[in-house]
C-alpha positions in Angstrom: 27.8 20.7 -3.9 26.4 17.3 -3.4 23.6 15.7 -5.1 21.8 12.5 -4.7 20.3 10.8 -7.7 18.5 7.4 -7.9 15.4 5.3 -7.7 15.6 4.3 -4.0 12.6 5.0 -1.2 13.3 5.3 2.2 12.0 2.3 3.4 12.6 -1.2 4.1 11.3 -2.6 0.6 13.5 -0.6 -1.1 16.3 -1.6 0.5 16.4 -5.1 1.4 14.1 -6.5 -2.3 14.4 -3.9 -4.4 17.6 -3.5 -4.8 17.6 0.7 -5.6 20.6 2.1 -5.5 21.5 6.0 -5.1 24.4 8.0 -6.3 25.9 10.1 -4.6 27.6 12.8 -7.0 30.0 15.7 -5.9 30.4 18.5 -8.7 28.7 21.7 -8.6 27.8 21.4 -12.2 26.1 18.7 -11.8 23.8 20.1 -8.6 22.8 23.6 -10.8 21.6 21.0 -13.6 19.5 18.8 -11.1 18.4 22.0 -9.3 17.4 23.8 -12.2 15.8 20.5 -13.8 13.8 20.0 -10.6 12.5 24.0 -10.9 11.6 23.5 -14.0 9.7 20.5 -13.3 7.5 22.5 -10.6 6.4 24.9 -13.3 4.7 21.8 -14.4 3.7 20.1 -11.3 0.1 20.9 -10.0 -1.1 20.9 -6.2 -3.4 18.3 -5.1 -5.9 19.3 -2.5 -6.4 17.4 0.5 -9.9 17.3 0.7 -10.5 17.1 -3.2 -8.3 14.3 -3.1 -10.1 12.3 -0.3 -13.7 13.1 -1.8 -13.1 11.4 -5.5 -15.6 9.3 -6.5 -15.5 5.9 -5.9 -14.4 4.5 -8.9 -11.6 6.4 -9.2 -9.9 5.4 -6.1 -11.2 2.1 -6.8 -7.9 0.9 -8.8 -5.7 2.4 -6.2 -7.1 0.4 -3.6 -6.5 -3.2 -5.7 -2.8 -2.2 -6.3 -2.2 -2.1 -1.8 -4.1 -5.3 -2.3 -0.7 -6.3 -4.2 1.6 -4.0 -2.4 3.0 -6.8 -0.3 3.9 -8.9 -3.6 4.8 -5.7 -5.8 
């Protein structure tokens, strides 16, 4: 099995400035750890709502909208 571990986005940023990497690992003992890690992680995760998430107040999308000020410099 092959697995693919590493900081890097698909996008341009990410690789041309950032300079992520991936690895790409082939060991099937290595895939059942990251597959049963990343299970394990959804007990945890929690589903955002589309419209909740739209209708926050403004104040708390307030410092998310600085930070794409920044995005180009980030």
């Amino acid at each position: 099995m092959l697995t693919i571990v590493g900081t890097a986005n698909m996008d341009y940023r990410s690789f041309e400035f950032n300079f992520e990497v991936n690895a790409l690992v082939y060991d099937q003992s290595v895939a059942e750890e990251m597959r049963n890690t990343f299970f394990e992680d959804l007990k945890n995760a929690e589903q955002i709502d589309k419209k909740a998430w739209l209708s926050r107040p403004w104040y708390a999308q307030l410092p998310e909208k600085i930070a794409r000020l920044f995005s180009p410099v980030l």
